[in-house]
Backbone as a ProteinNet text record, in pm:
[ID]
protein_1_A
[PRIMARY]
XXXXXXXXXXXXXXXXXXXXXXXXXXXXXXXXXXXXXXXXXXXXXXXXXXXXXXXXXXX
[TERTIARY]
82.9	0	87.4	17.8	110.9	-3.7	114.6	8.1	-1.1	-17.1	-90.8	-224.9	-290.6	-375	-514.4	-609.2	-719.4	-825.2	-973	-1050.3	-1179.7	-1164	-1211.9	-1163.4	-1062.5	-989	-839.3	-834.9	-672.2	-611.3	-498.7	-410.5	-480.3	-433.8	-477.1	-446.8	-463.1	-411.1	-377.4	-423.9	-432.3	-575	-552.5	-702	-681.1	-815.5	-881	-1005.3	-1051.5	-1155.4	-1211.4	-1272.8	-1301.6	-1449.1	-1383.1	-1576.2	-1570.5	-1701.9	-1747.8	-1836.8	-1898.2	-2028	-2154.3	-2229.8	-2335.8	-2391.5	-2377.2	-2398.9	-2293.6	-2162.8	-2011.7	-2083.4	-1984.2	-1983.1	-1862.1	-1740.3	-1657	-1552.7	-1686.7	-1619.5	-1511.1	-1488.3	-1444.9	-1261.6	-1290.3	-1151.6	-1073.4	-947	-862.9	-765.6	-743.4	-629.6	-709.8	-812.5	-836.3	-867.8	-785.3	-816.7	-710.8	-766.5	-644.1	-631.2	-547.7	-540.5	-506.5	-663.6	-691.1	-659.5	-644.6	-574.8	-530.1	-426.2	-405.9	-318.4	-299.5	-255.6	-221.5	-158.5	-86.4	-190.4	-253.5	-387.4	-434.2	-472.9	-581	-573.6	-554.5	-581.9	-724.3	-764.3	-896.8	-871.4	-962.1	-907.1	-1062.7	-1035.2	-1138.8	-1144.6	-1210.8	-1243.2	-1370.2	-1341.1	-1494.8	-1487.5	-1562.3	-1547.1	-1576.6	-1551	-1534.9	-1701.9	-1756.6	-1914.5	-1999.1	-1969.4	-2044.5	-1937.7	-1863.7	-1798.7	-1893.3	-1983.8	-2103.1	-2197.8	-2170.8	-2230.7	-2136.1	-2103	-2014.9	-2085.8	-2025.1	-2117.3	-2044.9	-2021.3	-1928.8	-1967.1	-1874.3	-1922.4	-1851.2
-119.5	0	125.9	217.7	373.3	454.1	571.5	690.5	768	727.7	791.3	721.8	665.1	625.8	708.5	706.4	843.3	687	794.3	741.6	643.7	663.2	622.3	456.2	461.2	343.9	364.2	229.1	210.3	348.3	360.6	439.6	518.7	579.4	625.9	566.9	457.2	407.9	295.8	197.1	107.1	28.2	-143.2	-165.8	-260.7	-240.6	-316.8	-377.4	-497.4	-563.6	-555.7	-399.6	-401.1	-451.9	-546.6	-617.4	-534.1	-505.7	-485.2	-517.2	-470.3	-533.2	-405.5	-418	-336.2	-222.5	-390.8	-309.2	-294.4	-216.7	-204.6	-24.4	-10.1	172.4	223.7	149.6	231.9	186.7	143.3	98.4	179.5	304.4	419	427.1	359.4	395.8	271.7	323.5	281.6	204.6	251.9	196.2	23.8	32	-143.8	-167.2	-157.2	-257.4	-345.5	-491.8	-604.1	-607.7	-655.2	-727.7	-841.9	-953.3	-1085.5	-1167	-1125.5	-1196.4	-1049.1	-1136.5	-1008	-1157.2	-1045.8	-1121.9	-999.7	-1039.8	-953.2	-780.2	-844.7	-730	-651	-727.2	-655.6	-644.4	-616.6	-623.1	-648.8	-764.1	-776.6	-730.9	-674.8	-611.6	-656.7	-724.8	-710.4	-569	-524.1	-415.9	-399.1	-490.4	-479.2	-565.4	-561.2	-623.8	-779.1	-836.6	-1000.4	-1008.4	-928.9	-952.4	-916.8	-866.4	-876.7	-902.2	-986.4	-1037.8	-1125.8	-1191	-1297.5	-1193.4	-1043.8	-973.8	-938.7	-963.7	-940.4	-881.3	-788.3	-678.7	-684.1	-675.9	-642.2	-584.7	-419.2	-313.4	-298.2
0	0	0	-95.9	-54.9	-37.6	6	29.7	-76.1	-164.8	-266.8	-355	-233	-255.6	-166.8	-267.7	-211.1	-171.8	-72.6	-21.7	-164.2	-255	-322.5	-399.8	-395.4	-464.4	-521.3	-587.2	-577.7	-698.6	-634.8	-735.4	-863.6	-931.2	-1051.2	-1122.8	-1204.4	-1353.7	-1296.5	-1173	-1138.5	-1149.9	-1242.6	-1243.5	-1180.4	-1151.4	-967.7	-961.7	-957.6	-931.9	-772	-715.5	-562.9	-509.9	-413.6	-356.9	-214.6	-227.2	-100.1	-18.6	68.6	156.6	133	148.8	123.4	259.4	386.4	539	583.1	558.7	619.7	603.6	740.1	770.6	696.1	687.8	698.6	535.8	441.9	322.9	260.9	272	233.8	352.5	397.9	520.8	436.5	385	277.2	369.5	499	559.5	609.2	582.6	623.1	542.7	360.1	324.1	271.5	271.4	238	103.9	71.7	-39.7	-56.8	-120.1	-91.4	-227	-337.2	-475.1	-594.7	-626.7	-728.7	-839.5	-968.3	-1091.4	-1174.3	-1293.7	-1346.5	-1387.4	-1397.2	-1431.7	-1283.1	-1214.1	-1130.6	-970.6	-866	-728.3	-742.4	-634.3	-564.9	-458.1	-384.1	-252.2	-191.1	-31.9	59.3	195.6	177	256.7	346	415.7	506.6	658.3	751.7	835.8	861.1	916.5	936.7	944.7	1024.1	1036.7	910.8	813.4	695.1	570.2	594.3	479.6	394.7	431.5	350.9	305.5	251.1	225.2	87.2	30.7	-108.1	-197	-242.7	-327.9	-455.9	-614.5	-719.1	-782.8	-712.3	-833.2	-957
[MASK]
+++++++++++++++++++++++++++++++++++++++++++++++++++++++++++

């Protein structure tokens, strides 16, 4: 992770497949999020809490 990363998503000119949860408060707080698979193309990143992870959203 760097800090040049804003509250919205990854990097600028970085492509990113991001899931989220639908009932998470704090989808937007960049510093929790992991990164759970990546490949030459894309970061998947999980960003949400353990209690609504069975809530997977793909925007």
């Amino acid at each position: 992770m760097t800090d040049d990363q804003n509250s919205t998503g990854p990097v600028d000119g970085e492509s990113a497949t991001v899931y989220s949860c639908d009932n998470c408060e704090s989808l937007l707080d960049i510093s929790s999020w992991t990164p759970i698979e990546t490949d030459e193309d894309a970061t998947v990143y999980r960003f949400c809490d353990e209690s609504c992870r069975d809530e997977w959203t793909d925007d």
